[in-house]
VMD Tcl script that draws the C-alpha trace (Angstrom):
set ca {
  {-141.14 78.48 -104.23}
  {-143.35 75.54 -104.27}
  {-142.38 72.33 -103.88}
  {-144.65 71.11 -106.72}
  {-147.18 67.65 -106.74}
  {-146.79 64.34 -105.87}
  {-147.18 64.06 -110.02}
  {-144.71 66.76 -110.56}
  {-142.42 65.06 -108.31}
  {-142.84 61.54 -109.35}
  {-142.09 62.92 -113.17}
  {-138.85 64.57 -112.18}
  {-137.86 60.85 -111.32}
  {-138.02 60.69 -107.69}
  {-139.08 57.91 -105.88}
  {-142.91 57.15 -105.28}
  {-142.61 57.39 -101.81}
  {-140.63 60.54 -101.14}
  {-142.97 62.08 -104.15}
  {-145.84 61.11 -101.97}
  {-144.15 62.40 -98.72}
  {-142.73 65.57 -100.21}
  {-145.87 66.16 -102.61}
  {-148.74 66.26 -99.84}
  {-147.44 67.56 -96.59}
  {-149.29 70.82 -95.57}
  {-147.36 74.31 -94.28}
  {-148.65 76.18 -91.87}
  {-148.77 80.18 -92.43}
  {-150.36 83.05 -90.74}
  {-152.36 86.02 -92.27}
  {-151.14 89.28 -92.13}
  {-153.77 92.32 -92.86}
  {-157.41 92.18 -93.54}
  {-158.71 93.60 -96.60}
  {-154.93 94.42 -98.87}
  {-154.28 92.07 -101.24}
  {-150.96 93.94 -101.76}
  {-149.74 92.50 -98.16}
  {-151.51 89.67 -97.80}
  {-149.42 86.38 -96.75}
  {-148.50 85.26 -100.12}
  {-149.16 81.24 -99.98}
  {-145.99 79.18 -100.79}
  {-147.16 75.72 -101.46}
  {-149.71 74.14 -102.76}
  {-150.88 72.61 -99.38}
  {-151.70 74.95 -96.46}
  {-152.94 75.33 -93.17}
  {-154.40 79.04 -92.48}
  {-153.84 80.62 -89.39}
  {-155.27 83.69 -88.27}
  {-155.58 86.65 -85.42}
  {-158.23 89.23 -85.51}
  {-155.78 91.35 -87.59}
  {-154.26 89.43 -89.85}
  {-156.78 87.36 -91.50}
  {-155.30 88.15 -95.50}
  {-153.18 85.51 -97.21}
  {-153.27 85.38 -101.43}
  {-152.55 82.49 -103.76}
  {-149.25 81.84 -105.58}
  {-148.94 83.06 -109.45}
  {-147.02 80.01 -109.88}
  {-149.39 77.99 -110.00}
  {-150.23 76.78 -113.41}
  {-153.28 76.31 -115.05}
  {-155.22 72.95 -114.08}
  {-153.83 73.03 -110.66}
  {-155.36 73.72 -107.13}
  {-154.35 74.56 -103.80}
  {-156.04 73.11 -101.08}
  {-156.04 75.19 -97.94}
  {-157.77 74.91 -94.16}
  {-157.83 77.15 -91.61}
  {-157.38 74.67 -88.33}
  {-157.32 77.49 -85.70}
  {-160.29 79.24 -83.72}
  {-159.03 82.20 -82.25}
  {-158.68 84.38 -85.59}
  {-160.94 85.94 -87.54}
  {-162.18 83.85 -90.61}
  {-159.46 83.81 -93.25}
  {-159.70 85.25 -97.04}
  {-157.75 84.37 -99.53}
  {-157.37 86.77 -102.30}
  {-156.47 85.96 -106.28}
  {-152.97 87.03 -107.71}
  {-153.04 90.26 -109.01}
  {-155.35 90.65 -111.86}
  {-157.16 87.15 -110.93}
  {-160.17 86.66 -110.31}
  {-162.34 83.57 -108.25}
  {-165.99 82.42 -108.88}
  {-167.90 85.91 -110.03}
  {-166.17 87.78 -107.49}
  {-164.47 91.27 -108.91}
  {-160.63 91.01 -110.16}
  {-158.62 91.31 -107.31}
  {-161.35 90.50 -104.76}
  {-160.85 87.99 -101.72}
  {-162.92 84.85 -101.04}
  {-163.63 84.41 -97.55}
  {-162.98 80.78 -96.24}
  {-166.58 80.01 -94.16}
  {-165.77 77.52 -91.45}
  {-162.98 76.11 -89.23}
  {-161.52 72.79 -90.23}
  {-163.46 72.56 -93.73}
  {-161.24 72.59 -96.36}
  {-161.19 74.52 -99.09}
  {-159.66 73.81 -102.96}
  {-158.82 76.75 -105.16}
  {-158.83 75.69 -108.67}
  {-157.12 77.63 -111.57}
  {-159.19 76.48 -114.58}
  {-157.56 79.04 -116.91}
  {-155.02 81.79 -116.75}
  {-155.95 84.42 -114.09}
  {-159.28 82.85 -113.24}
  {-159.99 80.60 -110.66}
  {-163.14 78.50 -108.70}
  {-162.93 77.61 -105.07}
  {-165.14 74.16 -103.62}
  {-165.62 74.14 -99.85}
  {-166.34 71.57 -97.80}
  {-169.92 72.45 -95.87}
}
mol new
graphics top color blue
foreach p $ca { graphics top sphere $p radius 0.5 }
foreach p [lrange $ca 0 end-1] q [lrange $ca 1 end] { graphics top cylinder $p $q radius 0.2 }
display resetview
């Protein structure tokens, strides 16, 4: 389950410093498959770091996440393949097919998935 924003913390009435220490700390999960969005490494907070092998490259974003809300992910390793990050089911990112994955394009440059309505979603990279 996700641990939610430094926002969504803050308005549950914690204090402004845990909410910012809670809010923005990354996880760090590794990919399993390559092309199946069915068992992809299902993302479980907001804030990720990607890590891959040269078989399990596959992780997809949580359907929790509401509309007007991002996830910012990175991939910091180099011996993996290049991550992708698929949609929930039925979602879709940029004008990529439903259910397609976007690849992530280079080590170390982050990259924020935006859902700007229900099921559809844009992704900005860092170049």
């Amino acid at each position: 389950m996700p641990l939610g924003t430094e926002d969504d913390l803050m308005g549950l009435g914690l204090p402004a410093q845990l909410s910012d220490l809670m809010g923005s700390q990354p996880i760090t999960q590794s990919g399993t498959g390559t092309t199946n969005q069915s068992t992809a490494t299902l993302l479980r907070t907001q804030t990720v770091e990607l890590k891959t092998t040269a078989s399990n490259t596959a992780f997809i974003l949580p359907a929790s996440v509401g509309v007007n809300r991002e996830v910012l992910v990175v991939q910091t390793d180099t011996t993996g393949g290049a991550a992708v990050v698929f949609p929930p089911v039925g979602g879709q990112i940029n004008a990529l097919a439903v259910n397609a994955s976007y690849p992530i394009a280079a080590i170390n440059k982050p990259a924020i998935f935006w859902q700007y309505k229900k099921g559809f979603w844009t992704v900005l990279q860092s170049g």
